[in-house]
C-alpha atoms as an extended CHARMM CRD file, in Angstrom:
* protein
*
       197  EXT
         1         1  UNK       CA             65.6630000000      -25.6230000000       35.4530000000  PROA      1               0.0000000000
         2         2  UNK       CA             66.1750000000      -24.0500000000       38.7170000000  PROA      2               0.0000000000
         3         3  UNK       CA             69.2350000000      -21.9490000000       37.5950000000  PROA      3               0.0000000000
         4         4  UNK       CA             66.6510000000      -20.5030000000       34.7420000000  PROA      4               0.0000000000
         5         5  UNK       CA             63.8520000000      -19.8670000000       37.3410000000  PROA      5               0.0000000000
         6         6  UNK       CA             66.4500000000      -18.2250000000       39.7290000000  PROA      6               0.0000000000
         7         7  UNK       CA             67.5750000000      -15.6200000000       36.9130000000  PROA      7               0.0000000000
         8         8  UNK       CA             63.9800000000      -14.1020000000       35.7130000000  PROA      8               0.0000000000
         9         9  UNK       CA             62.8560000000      -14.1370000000       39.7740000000  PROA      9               0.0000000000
        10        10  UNK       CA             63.5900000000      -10.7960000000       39.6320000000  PROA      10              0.0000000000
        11        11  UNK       CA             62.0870000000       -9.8190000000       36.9740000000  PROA      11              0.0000000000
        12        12  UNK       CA             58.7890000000      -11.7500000000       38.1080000000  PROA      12              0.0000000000
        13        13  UNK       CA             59.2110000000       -9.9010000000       41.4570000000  PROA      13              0.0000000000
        14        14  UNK       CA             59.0770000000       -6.2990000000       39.5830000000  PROA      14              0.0000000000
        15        15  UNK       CA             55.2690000000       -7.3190000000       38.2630000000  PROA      15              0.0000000000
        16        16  UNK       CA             54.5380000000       -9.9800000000       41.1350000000  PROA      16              0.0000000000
        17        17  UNK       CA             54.5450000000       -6.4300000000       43.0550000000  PROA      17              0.0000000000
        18        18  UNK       CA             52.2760000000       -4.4400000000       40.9410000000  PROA      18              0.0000000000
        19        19  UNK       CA             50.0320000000       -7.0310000000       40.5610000000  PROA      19              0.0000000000
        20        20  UNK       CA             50.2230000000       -8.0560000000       44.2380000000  PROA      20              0.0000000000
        21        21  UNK       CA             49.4120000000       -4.4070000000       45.6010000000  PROA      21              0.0000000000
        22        22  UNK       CA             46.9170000000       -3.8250000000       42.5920000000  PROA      22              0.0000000000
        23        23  UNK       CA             44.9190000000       -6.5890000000       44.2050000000  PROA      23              0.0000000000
        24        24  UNK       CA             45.1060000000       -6.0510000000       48.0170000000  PROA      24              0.0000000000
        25        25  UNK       CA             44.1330000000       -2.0720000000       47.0990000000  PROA      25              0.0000000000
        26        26  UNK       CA             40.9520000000       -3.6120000000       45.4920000000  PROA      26              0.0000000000
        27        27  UNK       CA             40.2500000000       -5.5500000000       48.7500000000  PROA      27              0.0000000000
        28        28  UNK       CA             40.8750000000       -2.1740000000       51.1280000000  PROA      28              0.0000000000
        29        29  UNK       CA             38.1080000000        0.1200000000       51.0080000000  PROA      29              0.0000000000
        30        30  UNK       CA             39.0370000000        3.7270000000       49.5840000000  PROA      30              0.0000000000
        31        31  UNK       CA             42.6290000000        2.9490000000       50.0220000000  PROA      31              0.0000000000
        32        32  UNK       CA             44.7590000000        5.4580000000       48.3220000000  PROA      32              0.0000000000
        33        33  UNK       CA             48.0350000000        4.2860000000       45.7270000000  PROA      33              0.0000000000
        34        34  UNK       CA             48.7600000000        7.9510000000       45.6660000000  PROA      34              0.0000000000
        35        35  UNK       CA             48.5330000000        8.5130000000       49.6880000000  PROA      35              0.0000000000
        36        36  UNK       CA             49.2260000000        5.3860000000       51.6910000000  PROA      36              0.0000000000
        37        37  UNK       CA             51.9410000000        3.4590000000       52.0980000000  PROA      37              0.0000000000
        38        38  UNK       CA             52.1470000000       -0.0650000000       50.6890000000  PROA      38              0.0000000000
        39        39  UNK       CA             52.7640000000       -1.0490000000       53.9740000000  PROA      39              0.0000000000
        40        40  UNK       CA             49.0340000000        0.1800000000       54.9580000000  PROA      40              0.0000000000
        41        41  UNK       CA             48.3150000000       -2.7180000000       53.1760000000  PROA      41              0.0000000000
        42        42  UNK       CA             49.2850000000       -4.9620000000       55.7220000000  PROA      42              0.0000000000
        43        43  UNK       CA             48.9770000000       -2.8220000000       59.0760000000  PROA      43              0.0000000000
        44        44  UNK       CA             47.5060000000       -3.8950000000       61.7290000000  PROA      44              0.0000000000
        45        45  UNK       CA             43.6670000000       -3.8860000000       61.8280000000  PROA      45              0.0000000000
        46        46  UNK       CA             43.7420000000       -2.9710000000       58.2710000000  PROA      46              0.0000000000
        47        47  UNK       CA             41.2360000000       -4.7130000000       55.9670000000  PROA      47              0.0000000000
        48        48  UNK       CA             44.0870000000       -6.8880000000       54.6610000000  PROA      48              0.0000000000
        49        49  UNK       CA             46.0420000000       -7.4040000000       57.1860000000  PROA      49              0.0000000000
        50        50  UNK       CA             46.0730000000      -11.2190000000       56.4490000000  PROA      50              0.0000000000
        51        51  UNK       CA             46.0960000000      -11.0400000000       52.5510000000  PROA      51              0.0000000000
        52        52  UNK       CA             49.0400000000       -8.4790000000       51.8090000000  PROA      52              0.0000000000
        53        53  UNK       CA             51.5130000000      -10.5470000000       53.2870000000  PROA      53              0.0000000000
        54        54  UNK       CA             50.5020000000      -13.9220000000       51.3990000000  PROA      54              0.0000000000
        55        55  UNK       CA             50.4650000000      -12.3760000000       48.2670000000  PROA      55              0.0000000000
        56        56  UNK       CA             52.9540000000       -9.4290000000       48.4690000000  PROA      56              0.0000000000
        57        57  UNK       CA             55.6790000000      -10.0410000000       50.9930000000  PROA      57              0.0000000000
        58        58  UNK       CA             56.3880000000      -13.8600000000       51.6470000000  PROA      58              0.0000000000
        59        59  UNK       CA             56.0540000000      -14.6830000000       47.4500000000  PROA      59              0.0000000000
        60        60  UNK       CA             58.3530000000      -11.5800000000       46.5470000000  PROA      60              0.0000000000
        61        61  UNK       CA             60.7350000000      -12.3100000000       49.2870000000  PROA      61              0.0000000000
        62        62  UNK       CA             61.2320000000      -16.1130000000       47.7630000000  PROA      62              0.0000000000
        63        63  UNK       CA             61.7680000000      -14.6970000000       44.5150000000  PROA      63              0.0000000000
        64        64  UNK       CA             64.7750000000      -12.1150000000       45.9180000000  PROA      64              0.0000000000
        65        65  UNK       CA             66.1240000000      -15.1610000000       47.3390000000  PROA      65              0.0000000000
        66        66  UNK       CA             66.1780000000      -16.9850000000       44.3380000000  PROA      66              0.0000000000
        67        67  UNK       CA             67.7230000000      -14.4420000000       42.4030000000  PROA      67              0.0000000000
        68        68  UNK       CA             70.2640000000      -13.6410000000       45.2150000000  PROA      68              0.0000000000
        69        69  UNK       CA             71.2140000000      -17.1120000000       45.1790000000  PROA      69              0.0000000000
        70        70  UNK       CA             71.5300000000      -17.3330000000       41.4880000000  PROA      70              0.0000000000
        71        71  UNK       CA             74.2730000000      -14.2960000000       42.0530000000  PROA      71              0.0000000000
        72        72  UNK       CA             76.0100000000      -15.9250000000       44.2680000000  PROA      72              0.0000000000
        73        73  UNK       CA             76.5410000000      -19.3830000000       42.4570000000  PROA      73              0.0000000000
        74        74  UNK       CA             77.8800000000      -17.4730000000       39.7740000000  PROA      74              0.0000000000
        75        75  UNK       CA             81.1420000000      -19.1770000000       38.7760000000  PROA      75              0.0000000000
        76        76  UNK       CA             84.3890000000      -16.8790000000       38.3880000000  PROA      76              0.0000000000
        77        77  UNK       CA             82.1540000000      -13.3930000000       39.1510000000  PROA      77              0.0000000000
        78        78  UNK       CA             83.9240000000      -10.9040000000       41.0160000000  PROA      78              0.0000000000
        79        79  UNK       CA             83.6130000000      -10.7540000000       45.2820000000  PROA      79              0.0000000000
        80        80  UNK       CA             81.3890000000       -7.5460000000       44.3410000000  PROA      80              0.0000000000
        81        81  UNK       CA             78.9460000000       -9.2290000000       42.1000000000  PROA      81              0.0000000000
        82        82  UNK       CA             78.7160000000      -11.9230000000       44.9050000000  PROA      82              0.0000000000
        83        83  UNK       CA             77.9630000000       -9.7600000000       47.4720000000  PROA      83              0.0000000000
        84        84  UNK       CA             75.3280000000       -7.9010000000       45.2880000000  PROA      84              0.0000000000
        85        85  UNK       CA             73.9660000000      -11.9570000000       45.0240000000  PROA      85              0.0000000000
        86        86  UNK       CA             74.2850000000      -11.0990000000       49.0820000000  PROA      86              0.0000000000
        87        87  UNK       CA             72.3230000000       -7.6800000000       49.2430000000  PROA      87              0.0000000000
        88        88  UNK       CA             69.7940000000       -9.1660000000       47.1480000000  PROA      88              0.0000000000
        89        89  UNK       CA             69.2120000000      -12.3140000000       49.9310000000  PROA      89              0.0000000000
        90        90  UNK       CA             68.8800000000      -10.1520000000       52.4210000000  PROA      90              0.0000000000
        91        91  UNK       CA             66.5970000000       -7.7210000000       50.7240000000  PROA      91              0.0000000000
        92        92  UNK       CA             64.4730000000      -10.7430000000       50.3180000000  PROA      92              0.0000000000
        93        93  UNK       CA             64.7150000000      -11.8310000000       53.7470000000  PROA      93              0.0000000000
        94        94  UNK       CA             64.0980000000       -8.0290000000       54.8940000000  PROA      94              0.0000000000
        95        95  UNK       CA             60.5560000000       -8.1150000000       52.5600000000  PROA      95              0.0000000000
        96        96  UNK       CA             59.5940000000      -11.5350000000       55.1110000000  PROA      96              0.0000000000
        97        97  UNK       CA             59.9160000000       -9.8740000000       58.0100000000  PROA      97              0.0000000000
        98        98  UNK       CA             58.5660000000       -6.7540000000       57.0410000000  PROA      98              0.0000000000
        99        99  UNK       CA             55.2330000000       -8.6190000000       55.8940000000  PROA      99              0.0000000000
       100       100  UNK       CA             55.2380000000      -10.9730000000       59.4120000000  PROA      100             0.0000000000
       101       101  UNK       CA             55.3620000000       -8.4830000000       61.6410000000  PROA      101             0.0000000000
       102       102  UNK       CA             52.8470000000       -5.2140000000       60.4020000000  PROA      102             0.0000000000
       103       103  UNK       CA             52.9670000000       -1.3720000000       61.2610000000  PROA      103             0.0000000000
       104       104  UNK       CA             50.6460000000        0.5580000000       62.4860000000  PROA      104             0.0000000000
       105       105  UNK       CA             47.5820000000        1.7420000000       61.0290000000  PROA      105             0.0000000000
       106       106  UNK       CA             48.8130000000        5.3980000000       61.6010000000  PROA      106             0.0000000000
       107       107  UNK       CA             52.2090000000        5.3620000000       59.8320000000  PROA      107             0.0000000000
       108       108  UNK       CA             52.5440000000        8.9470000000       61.8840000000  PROA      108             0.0000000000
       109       109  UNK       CA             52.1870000000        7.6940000000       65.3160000000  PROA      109             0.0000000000
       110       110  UNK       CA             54.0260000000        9.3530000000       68.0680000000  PROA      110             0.0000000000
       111       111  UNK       CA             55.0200000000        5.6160000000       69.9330000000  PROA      111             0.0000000000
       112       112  UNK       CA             55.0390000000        2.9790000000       67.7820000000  PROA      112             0.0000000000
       113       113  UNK       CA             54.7750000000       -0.8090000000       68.7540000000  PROA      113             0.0000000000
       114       114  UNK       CA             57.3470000000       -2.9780000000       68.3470000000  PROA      114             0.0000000000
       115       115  UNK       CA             55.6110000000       -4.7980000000       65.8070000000  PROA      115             0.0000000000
       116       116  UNK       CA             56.1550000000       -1.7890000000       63.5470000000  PROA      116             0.0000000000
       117       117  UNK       CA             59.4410000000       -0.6940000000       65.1110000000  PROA      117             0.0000000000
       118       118  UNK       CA             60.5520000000       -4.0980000000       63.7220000000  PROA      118             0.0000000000
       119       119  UNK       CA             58.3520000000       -3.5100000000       60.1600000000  PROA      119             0.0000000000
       120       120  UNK       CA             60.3680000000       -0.0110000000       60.2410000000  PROA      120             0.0000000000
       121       121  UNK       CA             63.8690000000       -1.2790000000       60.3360000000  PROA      121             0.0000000000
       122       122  UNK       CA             62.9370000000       -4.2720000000       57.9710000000  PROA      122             0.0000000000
       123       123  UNK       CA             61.7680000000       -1.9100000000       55.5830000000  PROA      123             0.0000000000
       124       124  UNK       CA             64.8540000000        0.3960000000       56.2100000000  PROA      124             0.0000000000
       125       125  UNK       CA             67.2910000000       -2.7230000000       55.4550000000  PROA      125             0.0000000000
       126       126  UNK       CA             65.0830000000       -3.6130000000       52.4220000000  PROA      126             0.0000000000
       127       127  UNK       CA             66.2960000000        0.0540000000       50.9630000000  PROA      127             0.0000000000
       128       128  UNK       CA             69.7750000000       -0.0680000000       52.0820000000  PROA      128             0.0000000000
       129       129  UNK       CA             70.2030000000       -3.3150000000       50.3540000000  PROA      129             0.0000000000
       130       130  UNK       CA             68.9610000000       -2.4490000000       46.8120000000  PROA      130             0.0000000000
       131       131  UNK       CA             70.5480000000        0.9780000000       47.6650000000  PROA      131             0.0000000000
       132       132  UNK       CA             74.1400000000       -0.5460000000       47.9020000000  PROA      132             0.0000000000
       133       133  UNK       CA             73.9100000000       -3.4030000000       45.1490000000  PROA      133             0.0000000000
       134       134  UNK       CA             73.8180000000       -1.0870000000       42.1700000000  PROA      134             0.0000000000
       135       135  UNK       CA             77.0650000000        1.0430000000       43.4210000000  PROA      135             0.0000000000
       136       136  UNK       CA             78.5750000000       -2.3530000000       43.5970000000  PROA      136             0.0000000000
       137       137  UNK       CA             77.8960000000       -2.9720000000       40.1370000000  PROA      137             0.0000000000
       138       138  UNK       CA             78.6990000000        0.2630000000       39.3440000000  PROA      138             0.0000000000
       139       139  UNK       CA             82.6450000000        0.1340000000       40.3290000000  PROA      139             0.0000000000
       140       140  UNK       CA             83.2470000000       -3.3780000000       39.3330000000  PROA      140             0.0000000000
       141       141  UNK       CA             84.3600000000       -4.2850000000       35.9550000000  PROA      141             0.0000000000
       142       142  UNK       CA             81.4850000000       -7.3380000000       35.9050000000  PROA      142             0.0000000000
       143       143  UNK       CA             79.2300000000       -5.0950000000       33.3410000000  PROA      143             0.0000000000
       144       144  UNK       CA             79.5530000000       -3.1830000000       30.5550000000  PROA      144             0.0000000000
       145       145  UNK       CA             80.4060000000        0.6500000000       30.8580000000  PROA      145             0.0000000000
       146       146  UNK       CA             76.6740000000        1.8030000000       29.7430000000  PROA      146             0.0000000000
       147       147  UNK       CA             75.2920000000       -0.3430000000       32.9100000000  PROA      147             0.0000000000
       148       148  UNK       CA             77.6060000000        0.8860000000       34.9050000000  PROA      148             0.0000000000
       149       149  UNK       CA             76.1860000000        4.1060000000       34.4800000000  PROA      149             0.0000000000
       150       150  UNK       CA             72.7760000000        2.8470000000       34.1830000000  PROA      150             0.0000000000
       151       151  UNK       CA             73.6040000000        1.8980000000       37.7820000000  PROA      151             0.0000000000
       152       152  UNK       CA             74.2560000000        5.2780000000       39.0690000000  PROA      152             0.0000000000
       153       153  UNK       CA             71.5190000000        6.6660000000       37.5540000000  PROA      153             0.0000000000
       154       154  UNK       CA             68.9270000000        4.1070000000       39.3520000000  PROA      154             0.0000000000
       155       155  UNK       CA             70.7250000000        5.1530000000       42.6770000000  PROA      155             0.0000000000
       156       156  UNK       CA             70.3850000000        9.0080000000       42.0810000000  PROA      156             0.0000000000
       157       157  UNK       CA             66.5320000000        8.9250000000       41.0530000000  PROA      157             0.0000000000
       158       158  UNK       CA             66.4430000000        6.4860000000       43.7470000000  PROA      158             0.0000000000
       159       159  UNK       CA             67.6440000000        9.2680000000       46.2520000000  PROA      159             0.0000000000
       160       160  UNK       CA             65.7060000000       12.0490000000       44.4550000000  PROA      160             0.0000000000
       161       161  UNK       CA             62.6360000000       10.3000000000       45.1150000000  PROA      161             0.0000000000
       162       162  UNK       CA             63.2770000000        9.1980000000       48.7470000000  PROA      162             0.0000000000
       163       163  UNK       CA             64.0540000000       13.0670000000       49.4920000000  PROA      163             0.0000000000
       164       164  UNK       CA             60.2730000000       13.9300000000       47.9690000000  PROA      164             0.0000000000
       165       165  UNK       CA             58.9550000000       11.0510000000       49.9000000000  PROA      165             0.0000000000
       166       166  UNK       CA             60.3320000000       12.4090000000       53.1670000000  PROA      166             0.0000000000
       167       167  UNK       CA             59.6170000000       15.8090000000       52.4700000000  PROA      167             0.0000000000
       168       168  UNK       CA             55.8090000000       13.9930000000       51.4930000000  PROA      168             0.0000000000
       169       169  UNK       CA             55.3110000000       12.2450000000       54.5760000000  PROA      169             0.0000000000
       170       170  UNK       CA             56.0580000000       15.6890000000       56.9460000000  PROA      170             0.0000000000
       171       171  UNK       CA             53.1720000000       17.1180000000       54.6610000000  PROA      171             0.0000000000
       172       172  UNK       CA             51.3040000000       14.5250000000       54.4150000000  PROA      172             0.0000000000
       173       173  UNK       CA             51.1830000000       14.2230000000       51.2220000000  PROA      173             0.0000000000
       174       174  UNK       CA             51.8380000000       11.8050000000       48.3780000000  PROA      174             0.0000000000
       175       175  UNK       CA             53.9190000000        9.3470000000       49.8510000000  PROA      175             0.0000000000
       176       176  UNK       CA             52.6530000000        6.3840000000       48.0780000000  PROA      176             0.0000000000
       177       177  UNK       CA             53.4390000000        7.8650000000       44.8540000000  PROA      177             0.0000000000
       178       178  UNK       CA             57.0960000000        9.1260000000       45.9310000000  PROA      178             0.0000000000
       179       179  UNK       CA             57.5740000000        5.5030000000       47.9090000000  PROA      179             0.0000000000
       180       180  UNK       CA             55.8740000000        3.5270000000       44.3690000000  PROA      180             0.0000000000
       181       181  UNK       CA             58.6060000000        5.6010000000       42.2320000000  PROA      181             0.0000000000
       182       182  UNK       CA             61.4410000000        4.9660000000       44.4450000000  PROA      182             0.0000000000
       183       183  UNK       CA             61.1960000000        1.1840000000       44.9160000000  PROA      183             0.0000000000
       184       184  UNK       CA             60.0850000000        0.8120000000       41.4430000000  PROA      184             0.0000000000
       185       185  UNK       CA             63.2220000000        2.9850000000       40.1270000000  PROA      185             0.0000000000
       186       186  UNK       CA             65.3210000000       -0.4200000000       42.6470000000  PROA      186             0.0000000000
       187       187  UNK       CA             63.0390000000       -2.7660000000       41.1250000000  PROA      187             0.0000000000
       188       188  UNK       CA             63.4910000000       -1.8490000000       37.5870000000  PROA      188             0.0000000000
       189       189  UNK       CA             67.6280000000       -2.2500000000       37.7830000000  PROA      189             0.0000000000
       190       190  UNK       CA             67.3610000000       -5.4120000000       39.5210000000  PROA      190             0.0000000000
       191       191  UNK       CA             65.0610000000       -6.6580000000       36.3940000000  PROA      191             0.0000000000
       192       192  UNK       CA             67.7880000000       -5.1360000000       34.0290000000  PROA      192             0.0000000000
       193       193  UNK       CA             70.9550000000       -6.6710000000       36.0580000000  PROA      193             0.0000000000
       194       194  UNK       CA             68.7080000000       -9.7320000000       36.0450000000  PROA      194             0.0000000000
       195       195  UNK       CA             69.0450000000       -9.1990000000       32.0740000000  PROA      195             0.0000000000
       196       196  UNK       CA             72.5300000000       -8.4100000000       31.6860000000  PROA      196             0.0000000000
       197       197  UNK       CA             73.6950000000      -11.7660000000       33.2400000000  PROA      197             0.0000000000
């Protein structure tokens, strides 16, 4: 039963999240999907400070965990596929202590605290880690050919959008949109690996 639960985690994460941020939005006065980070969600002093974090970041990092671990257990998979199982741990364990300690409440602060120097790099290994899996599906032989590929593509749309995001956030402009498509663009090949298994 566990083993089941485990597999479709991920998939539950990819609309845990929407759902999640849907409803902490409601609860933040005039907050903008389009212009704030999700992480506003949570910052400090922000109107749900408390309530992000219980219903975004410590359920979705239990359900990375359980799929991770499902990877792992995996009997006879390639030392690749494991150490996607890896990646997807940490990723999981990144999204905890990205939601325990907060950022700011102005993500374009000059000297930030180390509350959200810590939130920063959490968030940083969060990328890296669903950054790296799909290239390790890509060149092992785990998958079929048209994943593979599938694979690179996530990773490249993944990039395109983190190179709008940055070029976004020194305009301050539509980050949340460029951050929303990039993580979703992660989230939606860890539902399909999820699938392919």
């Amino acid at each position: 039963m566990l083993e089941i639960i485990s597999l479709y985690s991920a998939l539950s994460a990819s609309i845990w999240i929407v759902a999640g941020v849907y409803i902490a939005g409601r609860c933040y006065p005039n907050y903008s999907h389009a212009k704030q980070f999700c992480s506003e969600l949570g910052a400090a002093g922000s109107p749900t400070e408390k309530l992000s974090p219980l219903i975004n970041n410590y359920p979705l990092g239990l359900l990375f965990c359980l799929f991770g671990w499902y990877v792992v257990q995996l009997e006879n998979t390639a030392i690749l596929i494991m150490l996607v199982g890896w990646l997807v741990m940490i990723h999981g364990v990144g999204t905890w202590i990205a939601g325990y300690f907060p950022m700011d409440a102005d993500p374009n602060t000059k000297n930030p605290t180390l509350s959200c120097q810590i939130h920063s790099w959490a968030g940083l290994v969060m990328l890296l880690s669903l950054l790296i899996a799909p290239i390790f599906v890509a060149v092992s032989s785990y998958t079929g050919i048209s994943f593979r590929l599938f694979s690179i593509l996530c990773v490249c749309i993944t990039c395109y959008f983190l190179v709008l995001l940055t070029q976004a956030f020194k305009q301050k402009g539509s980050v949340g949109t460029y951050q929303r498509l990039a993580y979703g663009v992660q989230l939606l090949w860890l539902s399909a690996f999820s699938l392919v298994l």
